[in-house]
C-alpha positions as CSV (number, residue, x, y, z in Angstrom):
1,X,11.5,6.3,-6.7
2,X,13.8,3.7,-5.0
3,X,12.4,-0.1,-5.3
4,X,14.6,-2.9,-4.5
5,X,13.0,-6.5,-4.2
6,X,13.4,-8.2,-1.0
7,X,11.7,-11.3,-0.2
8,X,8.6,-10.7,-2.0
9,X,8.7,-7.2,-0.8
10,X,9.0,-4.1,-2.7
11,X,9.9,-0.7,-1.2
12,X,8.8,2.5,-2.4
13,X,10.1,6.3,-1.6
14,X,8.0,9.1,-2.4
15,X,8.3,12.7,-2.1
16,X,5.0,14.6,-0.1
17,X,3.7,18.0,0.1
18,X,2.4,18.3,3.9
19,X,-0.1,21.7,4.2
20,X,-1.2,23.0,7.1
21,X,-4.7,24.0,7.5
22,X,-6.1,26.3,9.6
23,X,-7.8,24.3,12.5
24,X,-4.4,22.1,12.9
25,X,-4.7,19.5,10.6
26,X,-2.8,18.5,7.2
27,X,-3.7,18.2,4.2
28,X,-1.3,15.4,1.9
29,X,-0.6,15.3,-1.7
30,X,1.6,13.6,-3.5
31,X,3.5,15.5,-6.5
32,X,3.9,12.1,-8.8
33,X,0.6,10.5,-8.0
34,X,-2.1,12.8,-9.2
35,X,-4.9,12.2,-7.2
36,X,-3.7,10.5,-4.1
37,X,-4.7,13.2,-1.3
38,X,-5.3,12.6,2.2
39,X,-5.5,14.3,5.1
40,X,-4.3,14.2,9.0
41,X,-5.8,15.8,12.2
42,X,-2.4,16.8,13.2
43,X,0.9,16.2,12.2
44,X,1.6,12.8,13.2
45,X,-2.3,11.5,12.0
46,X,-0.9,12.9,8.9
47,X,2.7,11.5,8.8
48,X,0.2,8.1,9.3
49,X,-2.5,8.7,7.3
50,X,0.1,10.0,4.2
51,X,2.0,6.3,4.8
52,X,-1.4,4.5,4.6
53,X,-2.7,6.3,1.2
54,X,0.7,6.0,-0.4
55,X,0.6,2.3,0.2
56,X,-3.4,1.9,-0.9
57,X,-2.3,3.8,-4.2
58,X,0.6,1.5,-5.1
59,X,-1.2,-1.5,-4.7
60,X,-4.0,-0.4,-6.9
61,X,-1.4,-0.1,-9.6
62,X,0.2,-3.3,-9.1
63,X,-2.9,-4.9,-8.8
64,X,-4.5,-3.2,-12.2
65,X,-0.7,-4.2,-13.2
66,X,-0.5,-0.4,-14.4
67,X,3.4,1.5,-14.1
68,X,4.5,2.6,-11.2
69,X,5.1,6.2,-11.9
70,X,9.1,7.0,-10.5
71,X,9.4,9.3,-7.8
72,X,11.2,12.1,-8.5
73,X,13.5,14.3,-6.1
74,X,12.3,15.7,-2.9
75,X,14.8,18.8,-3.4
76,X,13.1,19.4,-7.1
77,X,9.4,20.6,-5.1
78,X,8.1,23.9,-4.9
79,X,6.1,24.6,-2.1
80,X,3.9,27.2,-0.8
81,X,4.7,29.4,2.8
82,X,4.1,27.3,5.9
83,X,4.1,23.3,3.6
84,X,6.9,21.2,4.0
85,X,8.3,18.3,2.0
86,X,8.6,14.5,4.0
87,X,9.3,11.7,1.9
88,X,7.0,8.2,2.8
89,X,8.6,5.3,2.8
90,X,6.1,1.9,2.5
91,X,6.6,-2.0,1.6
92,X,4.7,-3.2,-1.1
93,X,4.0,-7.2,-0.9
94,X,3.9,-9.1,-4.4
95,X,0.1,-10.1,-4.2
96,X,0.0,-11.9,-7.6
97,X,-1.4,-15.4,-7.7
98,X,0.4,-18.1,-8.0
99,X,-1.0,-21.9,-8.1
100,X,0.3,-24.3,-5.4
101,X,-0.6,-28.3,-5.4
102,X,-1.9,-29.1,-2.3
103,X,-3.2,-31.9,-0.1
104,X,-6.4,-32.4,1.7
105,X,-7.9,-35.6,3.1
106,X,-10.9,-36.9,1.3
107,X,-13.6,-36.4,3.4
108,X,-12.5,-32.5,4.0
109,X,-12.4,-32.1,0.0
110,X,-16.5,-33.6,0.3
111,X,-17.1,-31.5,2.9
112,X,-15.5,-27.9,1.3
113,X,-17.7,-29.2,-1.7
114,X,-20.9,-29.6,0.4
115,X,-20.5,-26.2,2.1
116,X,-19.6,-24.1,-1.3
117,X,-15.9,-23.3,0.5
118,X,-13.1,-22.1,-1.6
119,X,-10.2,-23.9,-0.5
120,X,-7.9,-21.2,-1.8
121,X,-9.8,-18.5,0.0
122,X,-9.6,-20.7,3.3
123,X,-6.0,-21.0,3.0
124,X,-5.4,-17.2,2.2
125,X,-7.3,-16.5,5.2
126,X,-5.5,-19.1,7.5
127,X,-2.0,-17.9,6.2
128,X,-2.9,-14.2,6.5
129,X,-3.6,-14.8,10.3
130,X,-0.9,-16.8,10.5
131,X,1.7,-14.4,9.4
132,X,0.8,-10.8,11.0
């Protein structure tokens, strides 16, 4: 696995198994993530589809704070007649918490209160669309 930090950024290299089925489309698994499977129409659905899965399956683990297993080399994989080895690249974002002092005018604070708002949700939200 290769993970260097870069601004709150963490990037991740894994090895995948890419088999092709009989109607065209792939199937994905991942040799050092039991369990992470997915599967592609055709082979560039898959190339996508095997980048979105590898990047729901390390978040999960940061998130439960649970190791992320090391990668190990593409060149060490046995595979069957007709599968083929990619690696996936992703960028995983540091979503830990963090507390931030902030300042609101009065009558927005009473007015948060009144509606049952979480101001922390509202600012996630606003920076979210704010940065994509």
């Amino acid at each position: 696995m290769k993970r260097r930090e870069r601004r709150q950024t963490m990037e991740y290299v894994y090895p995948a198994i890419f088999s092709p089925n009989t109607d065209g489309s792939f199937t994905v698994t991942y040799p050092d993530l039991p369990g992470c499977i997915t599967e592609g129409k055709s082979l560039e659905n898959a190339l996508f589809m095997a980048q979105n899965a590898l990047s729901q399956w390390i978040a999960y683990l940061l998130d439960i704070e649970q190791e992320v297993p090391k990668a190990s080399p593409g060149t060490n994989i046995v595979v069957n007649n007709g599968e083929f080895v990619n690696l996936i690249r992703i960028e995983a974002k540091d979503r830990r918490a963090i507390k931030r002092t902030v300042s609101i005018p009065k009558w927005m604070d009473d007015k948060a209160i009144q509606s049952g708002l979480s101001l922390s949700r509202v600012l996630q939200d606003a920076l979210s669309q704010r940065f994509q």
